[in-house]
C-alpha positions in Angstrom: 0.0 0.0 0.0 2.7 2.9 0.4 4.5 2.2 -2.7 1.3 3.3 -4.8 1.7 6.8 -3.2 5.4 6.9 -3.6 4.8 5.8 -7.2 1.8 8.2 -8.2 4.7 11.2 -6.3 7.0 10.1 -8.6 5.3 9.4 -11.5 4.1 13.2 -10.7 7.2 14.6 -10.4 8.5 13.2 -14.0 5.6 14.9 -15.8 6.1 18.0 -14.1 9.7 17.9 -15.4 8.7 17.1 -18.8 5.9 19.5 -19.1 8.3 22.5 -17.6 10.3 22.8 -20.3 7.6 23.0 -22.7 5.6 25.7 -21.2 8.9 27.8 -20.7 8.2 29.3 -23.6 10.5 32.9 -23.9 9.3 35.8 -23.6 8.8 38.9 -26.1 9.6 41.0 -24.1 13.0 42.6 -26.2 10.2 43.5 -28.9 8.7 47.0 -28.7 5.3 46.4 -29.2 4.2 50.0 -28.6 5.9 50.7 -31.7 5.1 49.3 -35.6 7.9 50.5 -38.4 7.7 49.8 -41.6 10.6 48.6 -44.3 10.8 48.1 -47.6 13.5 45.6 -48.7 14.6 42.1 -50.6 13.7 38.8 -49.3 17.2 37.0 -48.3 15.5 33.7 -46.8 12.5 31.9 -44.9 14.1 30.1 -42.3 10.8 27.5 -42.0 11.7 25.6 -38.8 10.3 25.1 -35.4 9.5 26.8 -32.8 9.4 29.9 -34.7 10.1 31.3 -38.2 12.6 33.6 -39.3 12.2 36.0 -42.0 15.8 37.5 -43.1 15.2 41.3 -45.6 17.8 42.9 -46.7 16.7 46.7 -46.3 18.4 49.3 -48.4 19.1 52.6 -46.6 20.8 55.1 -48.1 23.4 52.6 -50.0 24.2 50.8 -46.5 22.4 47.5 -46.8 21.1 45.9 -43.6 19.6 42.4 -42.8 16.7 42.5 -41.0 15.6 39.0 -38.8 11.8 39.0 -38.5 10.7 36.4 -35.8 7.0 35.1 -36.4 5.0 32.3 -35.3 5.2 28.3 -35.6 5.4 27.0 -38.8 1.7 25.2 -37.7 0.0 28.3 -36.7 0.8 30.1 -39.9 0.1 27.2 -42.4 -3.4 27.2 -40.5 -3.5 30.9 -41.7 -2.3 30.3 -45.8 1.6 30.6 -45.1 3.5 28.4 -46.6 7.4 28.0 -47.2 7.0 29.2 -50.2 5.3 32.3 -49.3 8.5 34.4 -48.9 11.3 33.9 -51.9 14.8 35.2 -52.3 14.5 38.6 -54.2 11.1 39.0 -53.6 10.6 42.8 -53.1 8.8 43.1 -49.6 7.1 45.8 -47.3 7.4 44.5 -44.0 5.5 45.7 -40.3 7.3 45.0 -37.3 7.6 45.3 -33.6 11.3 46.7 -33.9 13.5 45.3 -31.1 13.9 47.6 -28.0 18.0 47.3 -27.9 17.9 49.1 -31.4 19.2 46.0 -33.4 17.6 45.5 -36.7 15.6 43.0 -35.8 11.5 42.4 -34.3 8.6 40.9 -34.2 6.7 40.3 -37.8 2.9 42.4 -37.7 2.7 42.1 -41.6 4.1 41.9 -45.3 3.2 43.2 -48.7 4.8 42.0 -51.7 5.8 44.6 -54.4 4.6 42.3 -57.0 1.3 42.0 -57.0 0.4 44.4 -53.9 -0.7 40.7 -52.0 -0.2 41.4 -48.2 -0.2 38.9 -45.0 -0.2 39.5 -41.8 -1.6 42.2 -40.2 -2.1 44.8 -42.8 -4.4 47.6 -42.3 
């Protein structure tokens, strides 16, 4: 009779460890989200990988080029909403929305995109 308590404890005690993790999910915190900018640049890559995408832009300003890394959400999440990862190509000419980091480094939080090409948008875009 006192190993089943002992055992439920420890059988407790390994989910607990094993959920942690997963709901330590990090914060955004480092984005300004009081603040939207907006860019106009080239599409360098979709980095389409777990837990978060990447968006890389090469943004022109002035003749000093600048990569831009645009965090968005899970590959799941946004194929649920069209994306695709195919949606962003190398070269294609972009608008992007963003939550711009807070330490100044060209970098945030994606909000929204519209392509040059055919005036498409995704993401928030209003």
């Amino acid at each position: 009779m006192t190993r089943i308590p002992v055992l439920v404890a420890a059988m407790c005690a390994i989910a607990w460890a094993v959920v942690t993790p997963a709901h330590a999910h990090h914060s955004a915190a480092m984005f300004d989200d009081t603040k939207v900018i907006e860019l106009k640049g080239t599409d360098r890559e979709l980095q389409w990988a777990n837990p978060h995408i990447w968006l890389q832009v090469i943004v022109d300003d002035n003749g000093r080029k600048t990569e831009w890394s645009l965090e968005g959400g899970s590959p799941n999440s946004l194929s649920r909403q069209g994306w695709r990862a195919t949606t962003f190509k190398p070269g294609d000419v972009v608008t992007v929305r963003l939550n711009p980091m807070k330490d100044g480094t060209p970098a945030g939080s994606f909000v929204g995109a519209k392509f040059d090409a055919d005036g498409k948008t995704i993401g928030r875009w209003q």
